[in-house]
Structures are given as C-alpha cells and as structure tokens.
One Martini backbone bead per residue (centre of mass of N, CA, C, O) as a GRO file, in nm:
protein
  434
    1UNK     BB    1  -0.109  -2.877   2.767
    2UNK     BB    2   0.029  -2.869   2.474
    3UNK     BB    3  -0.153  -3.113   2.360
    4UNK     BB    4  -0.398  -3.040   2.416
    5UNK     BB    5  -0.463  -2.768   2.272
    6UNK     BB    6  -0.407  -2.922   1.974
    7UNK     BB    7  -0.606  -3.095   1.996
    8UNK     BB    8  -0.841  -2.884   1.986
    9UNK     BB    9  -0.767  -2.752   1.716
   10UNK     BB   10  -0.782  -2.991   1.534
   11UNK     BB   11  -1.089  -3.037   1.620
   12UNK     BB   12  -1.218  -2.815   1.453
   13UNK     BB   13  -1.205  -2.827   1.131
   14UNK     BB   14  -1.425  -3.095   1.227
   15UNK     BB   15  -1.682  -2.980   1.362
   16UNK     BB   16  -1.919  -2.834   1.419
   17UNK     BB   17  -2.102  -2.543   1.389
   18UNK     BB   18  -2.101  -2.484   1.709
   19UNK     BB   19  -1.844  -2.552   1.801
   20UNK     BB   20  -1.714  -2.277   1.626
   21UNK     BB   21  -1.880  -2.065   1.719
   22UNK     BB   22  -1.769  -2.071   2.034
   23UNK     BB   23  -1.477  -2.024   1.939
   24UNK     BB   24  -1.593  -1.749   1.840
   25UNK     BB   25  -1.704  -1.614   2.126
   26UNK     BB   26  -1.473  -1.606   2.280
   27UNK     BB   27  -1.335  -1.422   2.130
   28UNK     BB   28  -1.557  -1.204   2.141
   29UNK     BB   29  -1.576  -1.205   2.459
   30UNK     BB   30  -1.242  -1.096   2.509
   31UNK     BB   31  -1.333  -0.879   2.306
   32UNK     BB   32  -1.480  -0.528   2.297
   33UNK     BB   33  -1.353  -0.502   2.015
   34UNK     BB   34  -1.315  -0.536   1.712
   35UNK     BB   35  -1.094  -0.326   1.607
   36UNK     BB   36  -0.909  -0.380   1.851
   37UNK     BB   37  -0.892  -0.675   1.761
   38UNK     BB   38  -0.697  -0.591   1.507
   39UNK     BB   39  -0.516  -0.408   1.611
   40UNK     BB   40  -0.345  -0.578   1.749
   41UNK     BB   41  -0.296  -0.794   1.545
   42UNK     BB   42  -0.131  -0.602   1.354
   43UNK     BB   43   0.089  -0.481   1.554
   44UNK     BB   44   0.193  -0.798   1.518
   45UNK     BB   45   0.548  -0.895   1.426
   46UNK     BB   46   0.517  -1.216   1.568
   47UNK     BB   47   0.261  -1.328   1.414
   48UNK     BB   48  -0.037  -1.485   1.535
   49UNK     BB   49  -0.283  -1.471   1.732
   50UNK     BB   50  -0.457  -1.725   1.882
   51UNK     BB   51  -0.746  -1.597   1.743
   52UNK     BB   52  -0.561  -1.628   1.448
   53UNK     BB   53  -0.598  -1.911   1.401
   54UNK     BB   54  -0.577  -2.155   1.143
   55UNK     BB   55  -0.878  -2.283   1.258
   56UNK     BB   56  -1.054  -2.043   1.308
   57UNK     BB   57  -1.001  -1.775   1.066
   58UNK     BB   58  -0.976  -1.907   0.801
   59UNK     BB   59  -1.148  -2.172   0.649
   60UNK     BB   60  -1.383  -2.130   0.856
   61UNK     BB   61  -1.492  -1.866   0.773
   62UNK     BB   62  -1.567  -1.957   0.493
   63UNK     BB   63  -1.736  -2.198   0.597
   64UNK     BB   64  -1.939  -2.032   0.723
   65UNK     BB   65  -2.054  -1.847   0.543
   66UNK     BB   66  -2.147  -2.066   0.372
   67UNK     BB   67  -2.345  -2.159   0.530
   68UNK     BB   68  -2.518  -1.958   0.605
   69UNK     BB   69  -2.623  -1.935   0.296
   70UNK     BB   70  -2.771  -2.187   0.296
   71UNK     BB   71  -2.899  -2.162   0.619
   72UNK     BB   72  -3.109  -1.960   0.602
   73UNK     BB   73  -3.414  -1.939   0.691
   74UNK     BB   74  -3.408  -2.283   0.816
   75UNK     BB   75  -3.325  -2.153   1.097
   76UNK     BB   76  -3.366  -2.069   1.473
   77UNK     BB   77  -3.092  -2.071   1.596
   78UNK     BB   78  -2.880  -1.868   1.764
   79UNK     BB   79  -2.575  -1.915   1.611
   80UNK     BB   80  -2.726  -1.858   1.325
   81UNK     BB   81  -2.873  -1.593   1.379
   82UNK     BB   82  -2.588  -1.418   1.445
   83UNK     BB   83  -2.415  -1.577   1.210
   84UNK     BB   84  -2.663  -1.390   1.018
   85UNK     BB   85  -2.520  -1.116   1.118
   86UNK     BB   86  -2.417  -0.855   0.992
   87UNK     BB   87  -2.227  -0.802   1.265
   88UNK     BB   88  -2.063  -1.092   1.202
   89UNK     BB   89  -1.955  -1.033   0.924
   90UNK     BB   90  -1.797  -0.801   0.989
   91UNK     BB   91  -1.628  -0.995   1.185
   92UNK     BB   92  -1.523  -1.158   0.959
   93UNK     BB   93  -1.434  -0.919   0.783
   94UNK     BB   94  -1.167  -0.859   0.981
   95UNK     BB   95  -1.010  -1.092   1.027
   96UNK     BB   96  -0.922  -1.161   0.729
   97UNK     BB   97  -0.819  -0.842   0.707
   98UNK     BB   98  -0.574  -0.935   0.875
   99UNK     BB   99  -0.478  -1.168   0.792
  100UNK     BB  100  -0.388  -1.128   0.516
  101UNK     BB  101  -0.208  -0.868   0.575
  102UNK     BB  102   0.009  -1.015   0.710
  103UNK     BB  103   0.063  -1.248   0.488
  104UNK     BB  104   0.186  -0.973   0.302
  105UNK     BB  105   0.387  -0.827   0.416
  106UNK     BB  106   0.632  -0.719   0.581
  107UNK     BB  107   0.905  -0.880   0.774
  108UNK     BB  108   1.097  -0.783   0.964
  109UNK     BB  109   1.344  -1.006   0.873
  110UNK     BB  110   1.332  -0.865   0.602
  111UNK     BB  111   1.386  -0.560   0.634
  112UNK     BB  112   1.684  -0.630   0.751
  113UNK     BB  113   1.799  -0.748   0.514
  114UNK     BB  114   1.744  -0.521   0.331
  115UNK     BB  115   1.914  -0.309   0.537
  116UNK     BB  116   2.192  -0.492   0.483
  117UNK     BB  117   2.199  -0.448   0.159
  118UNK     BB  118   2.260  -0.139   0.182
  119UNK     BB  119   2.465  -0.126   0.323
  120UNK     BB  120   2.674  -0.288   0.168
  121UNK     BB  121   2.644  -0.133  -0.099
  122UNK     BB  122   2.754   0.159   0.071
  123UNK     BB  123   3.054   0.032   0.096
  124UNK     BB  124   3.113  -0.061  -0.215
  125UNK     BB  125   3.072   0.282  -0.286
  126UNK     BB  126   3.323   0.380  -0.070
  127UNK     BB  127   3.535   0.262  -0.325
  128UNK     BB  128   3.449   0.547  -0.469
  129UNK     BB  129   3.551   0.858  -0.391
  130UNK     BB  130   3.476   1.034  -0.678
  131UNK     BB  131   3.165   1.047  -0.616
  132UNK     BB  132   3.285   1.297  -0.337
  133UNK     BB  133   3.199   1.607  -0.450
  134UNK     BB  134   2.931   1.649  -0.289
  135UNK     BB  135   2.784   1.757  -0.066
  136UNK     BB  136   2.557   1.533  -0.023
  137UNK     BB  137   2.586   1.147   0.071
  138UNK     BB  138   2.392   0.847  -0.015
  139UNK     BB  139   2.194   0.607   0.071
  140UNK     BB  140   1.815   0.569   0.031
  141UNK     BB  141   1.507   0.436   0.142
  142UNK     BB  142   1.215   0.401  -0.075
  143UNK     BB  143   0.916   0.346  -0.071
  144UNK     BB  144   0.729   0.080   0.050
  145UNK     BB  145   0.977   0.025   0.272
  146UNK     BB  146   0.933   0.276   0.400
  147UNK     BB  147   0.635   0.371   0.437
  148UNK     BB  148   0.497   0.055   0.542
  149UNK     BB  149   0.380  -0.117   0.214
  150UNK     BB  150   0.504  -0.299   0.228
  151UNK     BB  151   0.603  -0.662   0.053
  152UNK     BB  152   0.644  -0.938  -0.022
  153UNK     BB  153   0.923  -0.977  -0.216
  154UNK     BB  154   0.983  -0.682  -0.253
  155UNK     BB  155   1.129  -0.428  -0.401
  156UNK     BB  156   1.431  -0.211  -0.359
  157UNK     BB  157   1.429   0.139  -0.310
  158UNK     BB  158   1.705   0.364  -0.422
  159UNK     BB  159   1.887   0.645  -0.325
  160UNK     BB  160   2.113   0.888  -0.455
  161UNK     BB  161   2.239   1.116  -0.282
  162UNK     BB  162   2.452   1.420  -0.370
  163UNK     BB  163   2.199   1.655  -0.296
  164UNK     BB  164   1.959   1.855  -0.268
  165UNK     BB  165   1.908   1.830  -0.576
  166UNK     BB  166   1.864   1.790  -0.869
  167UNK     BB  167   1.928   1.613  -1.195
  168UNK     BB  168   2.013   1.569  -1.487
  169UNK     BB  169   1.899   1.296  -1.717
  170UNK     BB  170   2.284   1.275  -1.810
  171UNK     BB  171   2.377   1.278  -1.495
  172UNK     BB  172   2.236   1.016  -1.409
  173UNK     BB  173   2.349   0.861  -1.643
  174UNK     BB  174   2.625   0.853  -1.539
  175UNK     BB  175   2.646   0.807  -1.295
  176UNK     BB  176   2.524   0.506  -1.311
  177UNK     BB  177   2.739   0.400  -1.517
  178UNK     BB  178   2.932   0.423  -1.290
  179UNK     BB  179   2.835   0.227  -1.092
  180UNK     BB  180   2.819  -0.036  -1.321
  181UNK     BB  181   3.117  -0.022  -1.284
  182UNK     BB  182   3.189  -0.092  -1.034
  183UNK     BB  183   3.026  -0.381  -0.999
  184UNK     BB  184   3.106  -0.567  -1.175
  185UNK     BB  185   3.376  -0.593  -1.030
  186UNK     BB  186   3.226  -0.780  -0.863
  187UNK     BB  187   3.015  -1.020  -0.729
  188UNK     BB  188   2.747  -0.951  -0.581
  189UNK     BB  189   2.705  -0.679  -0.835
  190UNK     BB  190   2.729  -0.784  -1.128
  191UNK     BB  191   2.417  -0.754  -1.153
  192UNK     BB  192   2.348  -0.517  -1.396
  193UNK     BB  193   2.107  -0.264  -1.476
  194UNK     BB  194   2.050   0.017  -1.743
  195UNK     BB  195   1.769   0.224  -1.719
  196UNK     BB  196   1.638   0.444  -1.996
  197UNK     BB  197   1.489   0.669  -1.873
  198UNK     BB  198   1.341   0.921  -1.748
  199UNK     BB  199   1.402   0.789  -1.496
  200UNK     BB  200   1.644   0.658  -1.405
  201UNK     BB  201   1.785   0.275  -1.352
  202UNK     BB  202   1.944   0.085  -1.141
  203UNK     BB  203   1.942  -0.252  -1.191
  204UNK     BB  204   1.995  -0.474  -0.874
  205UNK     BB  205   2.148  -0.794  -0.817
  206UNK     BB  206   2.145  -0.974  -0.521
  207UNK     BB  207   2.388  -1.257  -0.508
  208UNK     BB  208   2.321  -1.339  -0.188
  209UNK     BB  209   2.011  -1.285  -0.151
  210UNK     BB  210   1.801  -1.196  -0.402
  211UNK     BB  211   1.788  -0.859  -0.417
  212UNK     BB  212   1.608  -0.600  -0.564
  213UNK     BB  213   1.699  -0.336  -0.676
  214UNK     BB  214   1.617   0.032  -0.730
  215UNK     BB  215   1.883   0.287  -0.829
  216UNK     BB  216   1.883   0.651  -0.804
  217UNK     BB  217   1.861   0.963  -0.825
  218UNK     BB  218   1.832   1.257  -0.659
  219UNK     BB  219   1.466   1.159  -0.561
  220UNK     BB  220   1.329   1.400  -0.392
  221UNK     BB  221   1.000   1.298  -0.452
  222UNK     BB  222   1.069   1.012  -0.322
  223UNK     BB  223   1.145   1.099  -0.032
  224UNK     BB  224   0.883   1.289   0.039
  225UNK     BB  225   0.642   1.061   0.019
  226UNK     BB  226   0.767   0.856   0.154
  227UNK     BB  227   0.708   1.043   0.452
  228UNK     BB  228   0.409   1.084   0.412
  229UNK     BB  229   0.290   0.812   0.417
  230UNK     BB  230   0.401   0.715   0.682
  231UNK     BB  231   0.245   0.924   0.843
  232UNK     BB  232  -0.048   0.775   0.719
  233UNK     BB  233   0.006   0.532   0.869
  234UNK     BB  234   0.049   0.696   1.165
  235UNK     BB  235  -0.227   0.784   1.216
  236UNK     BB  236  -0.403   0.503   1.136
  237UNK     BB  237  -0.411   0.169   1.168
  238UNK     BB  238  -0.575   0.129   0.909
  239UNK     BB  239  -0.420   0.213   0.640
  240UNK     BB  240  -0.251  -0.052   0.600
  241UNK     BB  241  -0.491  -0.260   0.616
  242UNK     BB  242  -0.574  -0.150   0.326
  243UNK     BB  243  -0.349  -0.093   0.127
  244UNK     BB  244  -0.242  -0.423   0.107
  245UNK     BB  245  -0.537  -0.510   0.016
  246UNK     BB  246  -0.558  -0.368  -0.249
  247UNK     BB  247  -0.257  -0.461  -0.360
  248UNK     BB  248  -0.347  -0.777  -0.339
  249UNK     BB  249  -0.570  -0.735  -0.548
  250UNK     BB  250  -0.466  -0.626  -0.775
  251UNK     BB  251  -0.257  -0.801  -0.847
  252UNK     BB  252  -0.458  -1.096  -0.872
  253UNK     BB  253  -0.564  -0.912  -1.137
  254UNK     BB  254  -0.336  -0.742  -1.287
  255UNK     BB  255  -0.345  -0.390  -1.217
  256UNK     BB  256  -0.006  -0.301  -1.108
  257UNK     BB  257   0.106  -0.188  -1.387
  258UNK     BB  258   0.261   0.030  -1.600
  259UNK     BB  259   0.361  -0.174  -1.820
  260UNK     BB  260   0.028  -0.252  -1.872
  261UNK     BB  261  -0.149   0.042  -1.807
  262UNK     BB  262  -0.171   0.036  -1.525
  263UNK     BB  263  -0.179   0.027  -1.186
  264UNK     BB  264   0.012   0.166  -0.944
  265UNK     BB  265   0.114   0.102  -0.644
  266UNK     BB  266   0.107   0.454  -0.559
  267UNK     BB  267  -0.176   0.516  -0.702
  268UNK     BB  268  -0.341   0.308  -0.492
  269UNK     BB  269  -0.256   0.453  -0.224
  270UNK     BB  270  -0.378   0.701  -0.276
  271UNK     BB  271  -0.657   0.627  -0.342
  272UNK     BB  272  -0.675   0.505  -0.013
  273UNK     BB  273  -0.599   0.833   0.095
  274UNK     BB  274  -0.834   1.013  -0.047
  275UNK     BB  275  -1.091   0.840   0.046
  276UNK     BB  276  -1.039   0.912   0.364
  277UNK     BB  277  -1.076   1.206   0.338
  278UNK     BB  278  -1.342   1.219   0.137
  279UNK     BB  279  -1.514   0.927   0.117
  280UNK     BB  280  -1.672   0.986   0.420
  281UNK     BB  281  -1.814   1.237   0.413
  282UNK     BB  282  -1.826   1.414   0.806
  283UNK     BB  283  -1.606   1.147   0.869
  284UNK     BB  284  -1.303   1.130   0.818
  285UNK     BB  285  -0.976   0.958   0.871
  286UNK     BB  286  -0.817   1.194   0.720
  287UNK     BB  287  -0.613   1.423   0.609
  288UNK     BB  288  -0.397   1.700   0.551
  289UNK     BB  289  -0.071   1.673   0.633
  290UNK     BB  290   0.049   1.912   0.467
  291UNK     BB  291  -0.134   2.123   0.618
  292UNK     BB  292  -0.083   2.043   0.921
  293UNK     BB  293   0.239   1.990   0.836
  294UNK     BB  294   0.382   2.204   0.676
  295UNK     BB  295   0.655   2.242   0.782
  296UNK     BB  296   0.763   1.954   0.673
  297UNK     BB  297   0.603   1.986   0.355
  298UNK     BB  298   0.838   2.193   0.185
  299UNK     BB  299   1.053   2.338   0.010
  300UNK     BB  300   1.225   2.461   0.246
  301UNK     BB  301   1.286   2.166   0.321
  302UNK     BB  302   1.526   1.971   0.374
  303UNK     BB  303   1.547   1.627   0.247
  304UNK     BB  304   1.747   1.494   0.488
  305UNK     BB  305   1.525   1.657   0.747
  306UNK     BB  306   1.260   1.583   0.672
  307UNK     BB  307   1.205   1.306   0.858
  308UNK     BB  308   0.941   1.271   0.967
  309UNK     BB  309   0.759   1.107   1.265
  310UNK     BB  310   0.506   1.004   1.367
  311UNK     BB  311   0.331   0.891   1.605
  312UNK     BB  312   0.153   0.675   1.673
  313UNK     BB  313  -0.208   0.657   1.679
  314UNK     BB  314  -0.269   0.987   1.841
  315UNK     BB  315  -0.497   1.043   1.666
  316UNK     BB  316  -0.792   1.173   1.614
  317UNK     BB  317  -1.092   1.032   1.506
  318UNK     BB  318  -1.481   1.024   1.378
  319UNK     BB  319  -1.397   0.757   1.285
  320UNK     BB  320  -1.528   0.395   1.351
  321UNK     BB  321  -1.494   0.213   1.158
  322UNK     BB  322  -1.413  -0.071   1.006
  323UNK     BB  323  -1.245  -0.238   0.779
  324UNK     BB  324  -1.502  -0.316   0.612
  325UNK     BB  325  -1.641  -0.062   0.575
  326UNK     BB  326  -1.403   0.084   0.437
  327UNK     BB  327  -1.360  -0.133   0.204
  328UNK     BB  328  -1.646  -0.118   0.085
  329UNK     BB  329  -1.638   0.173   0.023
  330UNK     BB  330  -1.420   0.183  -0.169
  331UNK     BB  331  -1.526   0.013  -0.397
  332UNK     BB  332  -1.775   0.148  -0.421
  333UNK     BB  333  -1.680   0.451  -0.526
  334UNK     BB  334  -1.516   0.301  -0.801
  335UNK     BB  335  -1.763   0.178  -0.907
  336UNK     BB  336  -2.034   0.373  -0.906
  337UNK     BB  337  -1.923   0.727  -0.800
  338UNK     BB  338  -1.699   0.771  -0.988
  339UNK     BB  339  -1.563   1.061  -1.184
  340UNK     BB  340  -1.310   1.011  -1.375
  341UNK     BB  341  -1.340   1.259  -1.621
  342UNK     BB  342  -1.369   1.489  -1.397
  343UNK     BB  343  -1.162   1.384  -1.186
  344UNK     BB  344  -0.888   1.457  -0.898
  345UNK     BB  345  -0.681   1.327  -0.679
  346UNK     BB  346  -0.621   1.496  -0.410
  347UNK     BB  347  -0.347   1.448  -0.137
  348UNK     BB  348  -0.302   1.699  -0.083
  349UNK     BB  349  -0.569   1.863   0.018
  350UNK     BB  350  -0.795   1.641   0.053
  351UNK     BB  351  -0.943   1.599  -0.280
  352UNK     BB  352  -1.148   1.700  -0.540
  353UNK     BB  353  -1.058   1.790  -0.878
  354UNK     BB  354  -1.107   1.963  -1.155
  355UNK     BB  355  -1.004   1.887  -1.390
  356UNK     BB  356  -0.988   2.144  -1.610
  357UNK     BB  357  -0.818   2.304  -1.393
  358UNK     BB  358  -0.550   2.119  -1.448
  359UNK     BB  359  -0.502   2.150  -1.746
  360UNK     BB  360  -0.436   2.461  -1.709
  361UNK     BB  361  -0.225   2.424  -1.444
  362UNK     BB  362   0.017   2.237  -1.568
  363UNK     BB  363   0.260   2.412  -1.661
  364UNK     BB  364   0.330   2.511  -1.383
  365UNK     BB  365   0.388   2.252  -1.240
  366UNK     BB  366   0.701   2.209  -1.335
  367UNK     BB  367   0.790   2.421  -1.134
  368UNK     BB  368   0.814   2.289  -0.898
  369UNK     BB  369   0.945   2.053  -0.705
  370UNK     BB  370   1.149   1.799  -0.888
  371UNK     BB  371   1.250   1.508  -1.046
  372UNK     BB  372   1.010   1.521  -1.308
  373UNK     BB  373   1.049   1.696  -1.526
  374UNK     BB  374   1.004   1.474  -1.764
  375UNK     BB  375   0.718   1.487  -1.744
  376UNK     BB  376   0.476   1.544  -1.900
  377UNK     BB  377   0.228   1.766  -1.968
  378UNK     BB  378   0.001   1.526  -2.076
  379UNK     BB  379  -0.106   1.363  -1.825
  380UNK     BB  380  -0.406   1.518  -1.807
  381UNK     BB  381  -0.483   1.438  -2.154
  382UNK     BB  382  -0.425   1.068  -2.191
  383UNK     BB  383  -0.586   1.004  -1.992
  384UNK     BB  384  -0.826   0.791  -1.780
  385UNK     BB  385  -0.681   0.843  -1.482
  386UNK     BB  386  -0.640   1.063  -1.166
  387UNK     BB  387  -0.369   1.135  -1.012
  388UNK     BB  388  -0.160   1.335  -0.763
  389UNK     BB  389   0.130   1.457  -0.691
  390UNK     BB  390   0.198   1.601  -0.388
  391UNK     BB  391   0.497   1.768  -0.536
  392UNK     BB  392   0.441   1.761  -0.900
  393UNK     BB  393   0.145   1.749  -0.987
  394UNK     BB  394   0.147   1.509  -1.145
  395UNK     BB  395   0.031   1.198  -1.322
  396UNK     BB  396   0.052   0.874  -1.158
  397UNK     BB  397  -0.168   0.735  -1.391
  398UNK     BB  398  -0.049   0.781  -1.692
  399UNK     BB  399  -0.066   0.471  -1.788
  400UNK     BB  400  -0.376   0.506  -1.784
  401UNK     BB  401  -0.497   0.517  -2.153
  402UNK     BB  402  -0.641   0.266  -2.234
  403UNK     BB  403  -1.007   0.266  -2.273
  404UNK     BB  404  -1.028  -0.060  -2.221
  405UNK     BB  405  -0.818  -0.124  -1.979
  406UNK     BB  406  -1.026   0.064  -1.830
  407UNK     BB  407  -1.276  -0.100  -1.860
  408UNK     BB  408  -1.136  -0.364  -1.706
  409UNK     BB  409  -1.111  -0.233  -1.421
  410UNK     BB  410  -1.417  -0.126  -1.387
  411UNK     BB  411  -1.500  -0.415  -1.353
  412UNK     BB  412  -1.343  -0.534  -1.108
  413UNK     BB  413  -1.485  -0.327  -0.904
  414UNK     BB  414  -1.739  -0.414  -0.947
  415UNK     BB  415  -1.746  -0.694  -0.886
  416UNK     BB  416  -1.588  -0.671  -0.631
  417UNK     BB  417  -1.827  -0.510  -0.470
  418UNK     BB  418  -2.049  -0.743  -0.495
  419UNK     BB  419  -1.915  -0.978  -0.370
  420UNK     BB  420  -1.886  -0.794  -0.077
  421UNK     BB  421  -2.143  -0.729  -0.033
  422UNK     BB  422  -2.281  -1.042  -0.040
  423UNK     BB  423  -2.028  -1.190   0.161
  424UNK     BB  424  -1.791  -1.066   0.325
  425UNK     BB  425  -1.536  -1.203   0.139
  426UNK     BB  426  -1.202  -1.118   0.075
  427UNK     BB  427  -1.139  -1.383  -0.057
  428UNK     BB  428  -1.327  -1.362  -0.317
  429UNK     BB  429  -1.164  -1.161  -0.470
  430UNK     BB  430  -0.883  -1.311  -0.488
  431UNK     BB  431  -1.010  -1.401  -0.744
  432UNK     BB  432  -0.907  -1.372  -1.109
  433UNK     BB  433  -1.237  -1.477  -1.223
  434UNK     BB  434  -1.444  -1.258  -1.169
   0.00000   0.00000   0.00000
C-alpha cells in the first residue's frame, strides 16, 4: 500500500495538468474551510500533513499559477475555468503561505534545544555564587523564541535578572564583564564578546551546539513584551504565520537589520500586529490586549509573575479573512496608503497616533517603566518610520533614519505589493530581484 502511494505522488509532478487539478480537488473537497485547513496544517508541530506534501502544494503550485497565466481566456474547460478563479488562487495563496511559515519556523526540537542551552548556562552561572546577592535571580528566554515568532538557526535572546527593577548601564556593563570571565574559564562558553552598546549584550557562542546566545542584564521590558507578543501570537491562528512570512520576506530582501539601517524584525513584528488592529477596517483581527487584560499589563505587576499565557485561539473575532488576504491587504496598507511621515503605529492602543503629538509628549515618555532609558529623546524626531514600544513609549523603528535607504524600502513593499496582487503566489515575492 505504501509503495502504491509513493507510487502515485511521485507520479503527480509530471502528469498533465488535469490530473494535478483532480489532486487538488480532493484536497479541497475533504477540508470544508479553505482557513480551517491552513490553520490546521500550521499548528501541525512534526511535519505537514498529507496534503500539504510537497507533490502536491510546492513546485506543482507555482506551476499551475503559471499555466493559469498562460491559458487564461484560451479554453473554457471546467478545472481551468475554475483554477482561474479569484477563489482558487486565494487557496493556493494559501497553501503556499502555510507551507512558507511551518518551512521557516522554529521546530519543536530546535526550541527544546535551544532550552537545554539556557539550563546548562544557568548552570555554568551558578558557581559564580556572589552573583546572588540581589532579590531575585535566574536566566530567562526572551525575544522571539519566548514569543513564538522565532525562524530557524535564530539567535537566542537571554536575559539575567537580578531583580525585579532595571539597573544603570554602568552596573550592566560590570555584571556582563564579570559574566566574561567567569565563561572564559569554562570550555564551552569561552567564546564570547561584551558588546558596550546602549543597552549592553554580551554575546556567548555555544560550543558544543554552535547556538549564539544574546545576553542582557534586567531586560524589564524585554520581558513584559515578549509576553504581550505571545498573547497576540495566541490570540489568532493567523497571527504568527503573518508574523514569520514578513519577516522571511524581509530578510531575503535584506532590510531587517537595525545595523544596515533598516527595519528590525521586531518592528516588523509590531507593524503586522498593529495592522490586525485598525488596518482592517470595521472588522479588526486583533485588539489591543494591554487594554483588554490590563490588569496583566501595567507596570504594577511584578515582571518575573506577569508571565500570563493566554490560552490559544478562544478569543472570537468578525473577521474572517484568509491568510492570503490578509497578507494582500498588509503589503496594500504599507505600499499605498500609508502616511510614514506624519503616523505613528502604537500597538499599545491598538491604533495610529500623530507624530506631532507623540514628539511633544516624548520627554515625559522616559519617565515609563524602562530597561532603556538610554535610548535617545529625538527617536520620534530623526527617524524616517516610527513604530512605538509598548511599554517605554519610545520609537522601535528609529534604526530607520536615512531617507535613501527608506525610499529603498518603500520600492520594495510597492514592488511586492504589485507582484502579489498580480500572481497571487507568495513565492514570488521571496525573490530580492524584484
């Protein structure tokens, strides 16, 4: 039987183009829900299922898209005329669009991985015992491998807390330097750099799995948003395979580094989140959960029990969109309709605020709740793109600051704008000659 099988799929990559269509039909005639069957295959965590095998919904997709092109308006034959609807290429857009993100994810065993690297770390730290003089101690994954938005070979966000407030980037940058040596001595973590940046990192190379750690010190609001993230990863099936196909589009065009200049993937992530928000209309995707569970989200709650976890996908919204259109409408917003110069996207809100207003109220903004109050008072007045943190207020995005390499970026979302709404094939985008 399982030869039969074998048999039969490998025999699709090469068949005509009806019987490709037949494959695909069965496909959809077995899910009732072009959504329900994405969102299923996504939060498939060992592999993708049967009909997302790559015979079926890979090459073959992009080739029937292309046949399509070709043979439109050429023939009136039902699977051509049908496979030449709005409705079919949404559902291979798609396809596409889950096959992408489980593709670029983290996977369970890299994640589990990951987590047996901070155990041994936190280890490794706790024979350095005059460490531990302060409230509270421990080593904690933060960034988008807590989020839920992490990709494949990403580095690993840690934070060292110490206590449950911030502390001056003097006394980080001691912590950190004695960190340095204490690893040194060791064989597995003797590779490591004291990045003396704004907020200090001393980055720890893992010899024995080849895993670069990023180490910071009381990262309060490093932790408090990886948390919020999360909630929003879990608010919406769709949510997190935006999020990864963003920031998968971003990378291969090269404009997700705050070192080049451009967008950092956690404005990126912001930027897909704040979309959800009010980018859709009368019928948002998402709220904003720092007003609706307030209580989880205030700095009155201590940042080491505020972990809430929402529970996945019971929250009910009216909107019912797929991924495809919602992917559509997102480039559409940042291409077209987006007004860069005088918007300010604030997911705390959960709306777009005007700069003008926000670079009035930015000094008072440093008095927050804040792991970085070193960050600059004119981010909101230097920048290019303002994207706001949502819990010290100040500007995630002011990386973005050169007018060139921003008038570069905003070709790129047109660009692929046009692309996707032409061809409907998300692959297509992932292509940096555009």
């Amino acid at each position: 039987m399982q030869n039969n099988k074998m048999s039969r799929s490998c025999s699709l990559g090469h068949s005509p183009i009806s019987t490709r269509f037949e494959r695909r039909q069965e496909c959809v005639d077995y899910f009732s829900s072009c959504s329900d069957h994405a969102k299923s295959a996504f939060s498939k965590n060992n592999g993708l299922p049967t009909c997302y095998c790559s015979m079926c919904f890979k090459s073959p997709s992009r080739e029937i898209l292309l046949e399509v092109r070709k043979r439109s308006d050429q023939t009136a034959s039902p699977e051509l005329v049908y496979m030449n609807s709005p409705q079919h290429k949404m559902l291979l857009m798609e396809y596409a669009l889950v096959e992408i993100t489980n593709a670029c994810k983290l996977s369970d065993s890299e994640l589990l991985a990951k987590v047996g690297v901070v155990d041994a770390l936190s280890s490794a730290m706790l024979q350095a015992h005059s460490w531990y003089h302060y409230d509270q101690q421990g080593i904690f994954i933060i960034g988008s491998v807590l989020s839920g938005y992490g990709m494949e070979k990403c580095d690993l966000d840690v934070c060292l807390m110490m206590s449950t407030t911030e502390v001056q980037r003097s006394a980080a940058l001691r912590v950190l330097a004695g960190v340095q040596g204490l690893l040194h001595q060791t064989i597995r973590w003797c590779n490591c750099e004291l990045i003396r940046a704004t907020v200090p990192i001393l980055n720890i190379h893992d010899n024995s799995t080849g895993t670069t750690l990023n180490l910071n010190v009381n990262n309060v609001v490093g932790l408090r948003n990886s948390h919020l993230l999360r909630c929003y990863a879990n608010y919406d099936w769709r949510v997190t395979p935006l999020v990864l196909f963003v920031k998968r589009w971003a990378r291969s065009h090269r404009i997700n580094s705050a070192k080049n200049q451009t967008i950092c993937s956690y404005a990126l992530t912001l930027m897909v989140i704040n979309y959800l928000q009010c980018g859709l209309g009368s019928c948002p995707l998402l709220p904003s959960i720092q007003q609706t569970q307030a209580e989880f989200f205030n700095e009155d709650v201590p940042v080491l029990i505020g972990n809430v976890v929402m529970p996945p996908y019971i929250q009910q919204s009216c909107n019912t969109m797929s991924l495809g259109e919602l992917l559509l409408g997102f480039f559409d917003l940042y291409a077209n309709n987006f007004k860069f110069d005088t918007t300010v996207m604030s997911v705390r809100l959960g709306r777009h605020l005007l700069l003008e207003q926000v670079r009035k109220a930015q000094p008072t903004c440093q008095d927050a709740h804040s792991a970085d109050r070193q960050a600059p008072l004119n981010s909101y007045t230097n920048a290019q793109l303002f994207v706001e943190e949502p819990f010290n207020l100040t500007n995630v995005a002011r990386s973005v600051y050169d007018p060139q390499t921003f008038k570069k970026i905003k070709a790129i979302f047109q660009k692929s704008y046009q692309i996707l709404k032409e061809t409907k094939d998300p692959y297509r985008i992932l292509n940096n000659k555009i």
